[in-house]
TIMAR-970003 format. One record per residue: residue in three letters; x, y, z of N, C-alpha, C in turn. Coordinates in nm, 2 decimals. Example, Ala and Ser with C-alpha at 12.3 -4.5 7.8 and 13.67 -1.06 7.14 Angstrom:
BEGIN
<pt "Ala"; <1.32; -0.57; 0.78>; <1.23; -0.45; 0.78>; <1.32; -0.33; 0.78>>;
<pt "Ser"; <1.28; -0.22; 0.71>; <1.37; -0.11; 0.71>; <1.29; 0.00; 0.79>>;
This chain:
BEGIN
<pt "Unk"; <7.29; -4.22; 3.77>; <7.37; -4.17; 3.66>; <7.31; -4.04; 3.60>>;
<pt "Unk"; <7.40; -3.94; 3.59>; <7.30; -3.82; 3.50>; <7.42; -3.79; 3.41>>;
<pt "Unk"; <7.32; -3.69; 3.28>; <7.39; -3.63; 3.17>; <7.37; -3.51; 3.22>>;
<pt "Unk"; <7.48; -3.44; 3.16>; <7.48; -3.33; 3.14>; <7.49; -3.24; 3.03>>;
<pt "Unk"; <7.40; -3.17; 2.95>; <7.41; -3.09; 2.85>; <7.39; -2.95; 2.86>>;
<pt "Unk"; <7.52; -2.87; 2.74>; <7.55; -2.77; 2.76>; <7.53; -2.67; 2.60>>;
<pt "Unk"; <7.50; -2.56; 2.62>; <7.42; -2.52; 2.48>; <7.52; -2.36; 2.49>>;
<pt "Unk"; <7.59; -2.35; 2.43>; <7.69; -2.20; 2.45>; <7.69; -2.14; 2.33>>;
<pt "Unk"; <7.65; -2.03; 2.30>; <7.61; -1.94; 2.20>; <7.72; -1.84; 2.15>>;
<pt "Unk"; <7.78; -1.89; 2.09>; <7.94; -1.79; 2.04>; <7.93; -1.72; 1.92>>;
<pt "Unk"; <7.97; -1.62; 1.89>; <8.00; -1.57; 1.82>; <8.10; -1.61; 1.69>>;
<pt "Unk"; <8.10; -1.54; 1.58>; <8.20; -1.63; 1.49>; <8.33; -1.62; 1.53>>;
<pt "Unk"; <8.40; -1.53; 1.59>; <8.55; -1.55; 1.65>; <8.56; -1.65; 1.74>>;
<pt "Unk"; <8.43; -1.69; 1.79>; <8.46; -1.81; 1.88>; <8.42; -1.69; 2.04>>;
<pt "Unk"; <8.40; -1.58; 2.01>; <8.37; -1.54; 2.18>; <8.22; -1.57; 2.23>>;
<pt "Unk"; <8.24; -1.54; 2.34>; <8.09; -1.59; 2.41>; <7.97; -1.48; 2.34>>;
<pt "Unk"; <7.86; -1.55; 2.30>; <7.74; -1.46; 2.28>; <7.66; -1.44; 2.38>>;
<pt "Unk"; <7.59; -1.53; 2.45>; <7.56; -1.53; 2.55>; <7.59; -1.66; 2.68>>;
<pt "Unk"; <7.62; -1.65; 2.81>; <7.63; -1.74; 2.88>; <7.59; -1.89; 2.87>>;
<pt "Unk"; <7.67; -1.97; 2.85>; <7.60; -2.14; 2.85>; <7.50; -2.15; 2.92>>;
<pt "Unk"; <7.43; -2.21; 2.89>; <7.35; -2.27; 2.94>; <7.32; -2.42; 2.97>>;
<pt "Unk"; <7.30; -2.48; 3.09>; <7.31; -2.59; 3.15>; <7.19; -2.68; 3.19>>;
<pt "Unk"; <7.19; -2.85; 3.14>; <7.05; -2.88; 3.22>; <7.14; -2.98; 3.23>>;
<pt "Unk"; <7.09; -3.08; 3.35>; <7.12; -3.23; 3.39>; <7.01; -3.26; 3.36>>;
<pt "Unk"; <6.99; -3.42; 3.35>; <6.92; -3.50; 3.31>; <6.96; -3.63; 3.37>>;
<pt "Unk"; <6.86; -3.74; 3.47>; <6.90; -3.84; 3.56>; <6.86; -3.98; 3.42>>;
<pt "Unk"; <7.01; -4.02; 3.41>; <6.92; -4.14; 3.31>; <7.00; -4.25; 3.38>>;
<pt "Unk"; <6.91; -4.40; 3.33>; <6.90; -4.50; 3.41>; <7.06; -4.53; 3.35>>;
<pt "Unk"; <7.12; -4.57; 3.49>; <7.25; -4.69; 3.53>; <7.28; -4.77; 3.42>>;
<pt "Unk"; <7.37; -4.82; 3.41>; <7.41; -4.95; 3.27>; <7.36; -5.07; 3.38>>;
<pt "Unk"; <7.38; -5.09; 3.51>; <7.32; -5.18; 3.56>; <7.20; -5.21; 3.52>>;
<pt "Unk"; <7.06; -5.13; 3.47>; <6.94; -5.16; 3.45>; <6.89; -5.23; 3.32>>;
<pt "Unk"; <7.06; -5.23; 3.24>; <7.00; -5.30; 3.12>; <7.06; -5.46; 3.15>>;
<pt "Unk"; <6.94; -5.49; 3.19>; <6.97; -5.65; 3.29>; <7.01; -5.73; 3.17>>;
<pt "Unk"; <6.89; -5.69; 3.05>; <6.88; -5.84; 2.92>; <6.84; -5.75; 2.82>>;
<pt "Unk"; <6.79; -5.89; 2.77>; <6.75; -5.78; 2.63>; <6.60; -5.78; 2.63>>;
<pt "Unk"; <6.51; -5.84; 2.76>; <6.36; -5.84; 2.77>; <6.35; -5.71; 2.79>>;
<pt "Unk"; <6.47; -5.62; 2.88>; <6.45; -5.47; 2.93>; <6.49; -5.36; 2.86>>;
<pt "Unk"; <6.58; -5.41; 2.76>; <6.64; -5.32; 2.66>; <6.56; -5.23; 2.63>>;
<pt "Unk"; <6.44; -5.21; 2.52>; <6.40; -5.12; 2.49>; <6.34; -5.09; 2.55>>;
<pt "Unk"; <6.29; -5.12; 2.75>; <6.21; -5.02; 2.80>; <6.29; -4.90; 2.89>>;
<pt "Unk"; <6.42; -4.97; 2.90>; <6.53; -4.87; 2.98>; <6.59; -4.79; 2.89>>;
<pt "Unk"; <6.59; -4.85; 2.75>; <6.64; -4.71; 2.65>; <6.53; -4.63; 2.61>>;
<pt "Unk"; <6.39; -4.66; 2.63>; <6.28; -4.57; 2.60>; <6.31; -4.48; 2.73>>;
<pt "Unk"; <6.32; -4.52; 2.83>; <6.35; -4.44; 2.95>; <6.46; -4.27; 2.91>>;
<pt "Unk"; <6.54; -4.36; 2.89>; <6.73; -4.29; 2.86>; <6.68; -4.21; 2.75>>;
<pt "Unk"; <6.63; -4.23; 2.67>; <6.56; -4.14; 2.51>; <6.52; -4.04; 2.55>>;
<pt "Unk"; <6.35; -4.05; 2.59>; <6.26; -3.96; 2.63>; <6.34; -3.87; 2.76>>;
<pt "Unk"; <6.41; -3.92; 2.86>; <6.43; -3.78; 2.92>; <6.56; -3.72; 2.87>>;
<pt "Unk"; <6.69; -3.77; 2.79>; <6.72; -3.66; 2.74>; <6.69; -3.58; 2.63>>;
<pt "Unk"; <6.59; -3.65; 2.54>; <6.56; -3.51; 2.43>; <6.47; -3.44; 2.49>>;
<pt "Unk"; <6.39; -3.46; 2.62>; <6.31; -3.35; 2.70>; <6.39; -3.25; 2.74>>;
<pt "Unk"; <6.52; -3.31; 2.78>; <6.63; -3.19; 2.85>; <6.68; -3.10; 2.71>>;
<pt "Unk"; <6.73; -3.23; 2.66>; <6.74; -3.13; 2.54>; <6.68; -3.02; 2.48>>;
<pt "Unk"; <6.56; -3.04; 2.44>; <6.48; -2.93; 2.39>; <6.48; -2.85; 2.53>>;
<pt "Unk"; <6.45; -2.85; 2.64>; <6.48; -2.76; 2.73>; <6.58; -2.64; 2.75>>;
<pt "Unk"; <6.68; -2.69; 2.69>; <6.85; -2.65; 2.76>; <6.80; -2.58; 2.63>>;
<pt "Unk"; <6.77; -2.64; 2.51>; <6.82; -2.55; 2.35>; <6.69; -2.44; 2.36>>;
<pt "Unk"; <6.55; -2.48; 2.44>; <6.45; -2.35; 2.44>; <6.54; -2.22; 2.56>>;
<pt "Unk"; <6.61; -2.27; 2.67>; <6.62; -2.14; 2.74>; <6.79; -2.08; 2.68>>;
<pt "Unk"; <6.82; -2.14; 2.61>; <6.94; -2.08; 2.54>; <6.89; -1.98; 2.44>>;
<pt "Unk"; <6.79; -2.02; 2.36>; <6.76; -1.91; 2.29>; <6.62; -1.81; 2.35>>;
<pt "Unk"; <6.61; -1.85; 2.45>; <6.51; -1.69; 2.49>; <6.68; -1.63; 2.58>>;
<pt "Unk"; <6.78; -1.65; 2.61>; <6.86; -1.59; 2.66>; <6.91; -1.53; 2.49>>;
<pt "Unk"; <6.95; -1.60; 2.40>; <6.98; -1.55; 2.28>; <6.89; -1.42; 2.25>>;
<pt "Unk"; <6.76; -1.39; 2.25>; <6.65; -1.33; 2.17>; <6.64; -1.25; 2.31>>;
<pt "Unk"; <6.70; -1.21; 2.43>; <6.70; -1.14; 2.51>; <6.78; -1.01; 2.47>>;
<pt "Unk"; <6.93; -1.09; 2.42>; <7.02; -1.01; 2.40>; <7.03; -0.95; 2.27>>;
<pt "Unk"; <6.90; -1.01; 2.18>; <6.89; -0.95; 2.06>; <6.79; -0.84; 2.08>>;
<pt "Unk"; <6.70; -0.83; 2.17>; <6.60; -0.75; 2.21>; <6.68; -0.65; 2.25>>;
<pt "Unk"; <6.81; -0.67; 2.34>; <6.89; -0.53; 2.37>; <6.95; -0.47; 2.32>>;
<pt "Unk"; <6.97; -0.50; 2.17>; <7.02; -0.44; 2.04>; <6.91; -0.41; 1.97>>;
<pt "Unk"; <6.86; -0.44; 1.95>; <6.75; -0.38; 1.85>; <6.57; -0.35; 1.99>>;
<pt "Unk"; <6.55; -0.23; 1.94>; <6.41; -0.24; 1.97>; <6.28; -0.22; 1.92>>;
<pt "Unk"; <6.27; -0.34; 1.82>; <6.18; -0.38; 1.73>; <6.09; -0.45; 1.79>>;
<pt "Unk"; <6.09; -0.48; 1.95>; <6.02; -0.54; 2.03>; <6.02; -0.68; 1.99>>;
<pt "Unk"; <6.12; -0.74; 1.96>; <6.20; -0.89; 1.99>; <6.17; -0.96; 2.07>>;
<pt "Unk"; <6.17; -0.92; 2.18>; <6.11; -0.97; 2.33>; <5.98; -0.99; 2.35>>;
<pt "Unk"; <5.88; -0.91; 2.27>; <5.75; -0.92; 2.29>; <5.77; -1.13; 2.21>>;
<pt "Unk"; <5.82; -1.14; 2.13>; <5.80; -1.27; 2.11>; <5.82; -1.38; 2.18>>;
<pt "Unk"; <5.87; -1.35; 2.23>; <5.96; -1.47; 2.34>; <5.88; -1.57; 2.43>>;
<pt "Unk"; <5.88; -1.70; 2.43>; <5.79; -1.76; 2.52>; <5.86; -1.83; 2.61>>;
<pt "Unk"; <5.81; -1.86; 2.75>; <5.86; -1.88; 2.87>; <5.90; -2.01; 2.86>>;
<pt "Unk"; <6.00; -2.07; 2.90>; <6.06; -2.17; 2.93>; <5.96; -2.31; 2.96>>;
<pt "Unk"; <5.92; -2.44; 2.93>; <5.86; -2.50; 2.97>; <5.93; -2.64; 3.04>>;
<pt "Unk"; <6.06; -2.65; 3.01>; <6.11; -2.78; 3.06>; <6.11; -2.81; 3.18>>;
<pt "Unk"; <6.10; -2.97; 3.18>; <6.07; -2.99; 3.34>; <6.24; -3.03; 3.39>>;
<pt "Unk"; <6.33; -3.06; 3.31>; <6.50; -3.09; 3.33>; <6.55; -2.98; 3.47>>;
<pt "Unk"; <6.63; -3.04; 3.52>; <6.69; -2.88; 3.63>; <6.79; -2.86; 3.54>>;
<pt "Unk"; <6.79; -2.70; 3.59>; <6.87; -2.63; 3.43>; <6.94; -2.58; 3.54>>;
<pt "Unk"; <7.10; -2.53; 3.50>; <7.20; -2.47; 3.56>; <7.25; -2.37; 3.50>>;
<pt "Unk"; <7.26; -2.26; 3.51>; <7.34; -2.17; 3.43>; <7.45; -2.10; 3.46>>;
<pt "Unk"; <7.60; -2.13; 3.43>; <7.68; -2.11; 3.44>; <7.80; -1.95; 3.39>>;
């Protein structure tokens, strides 16, 4: 089973700011919550890797955000920027 999360940066009219941005994340089956001896180890599971993806998907959305702020302004915006560290596969659409 996987999630999919999507992080899209609009504008106030609602237009695109910059391109979504996409991660999948593989979380365990509903088959694996066998009982309730497994419960909190298959939801520890299901937790931990989507807020990993999450902060992932929400860190390369905003170095794509602070890209396109760097190309409007050059106050060297970009010099701050730090490289992506998620281990999620990211898709960008």
């Amino acid at each position: 089973m996987k999630m999919r999360i999507t992080v899209t940066i609009e504008n106030e009219d609602e237009s695109v700011f910059t391109e979504p941005t996409t991660t999948e994340v593989s979380i365990p089956g509903v088959e694996a919550f066998t009982g309730p001896q497994v419960f909190d180890q298959i939801f520890n599971q299901y937790e931990r890797g989507v807020l990993e993806a999450r902060n992932g998907v929400v860190e390369e959305a905003t170095e794509k955000y602070l890209s396109e702020v760097a190309k409007k302004s050059p106050s060297g915006v970009g010099r701050a920027r730090r490289e992506p560290q998620g281990k999620a596969k990211r898709l960008s659409h």
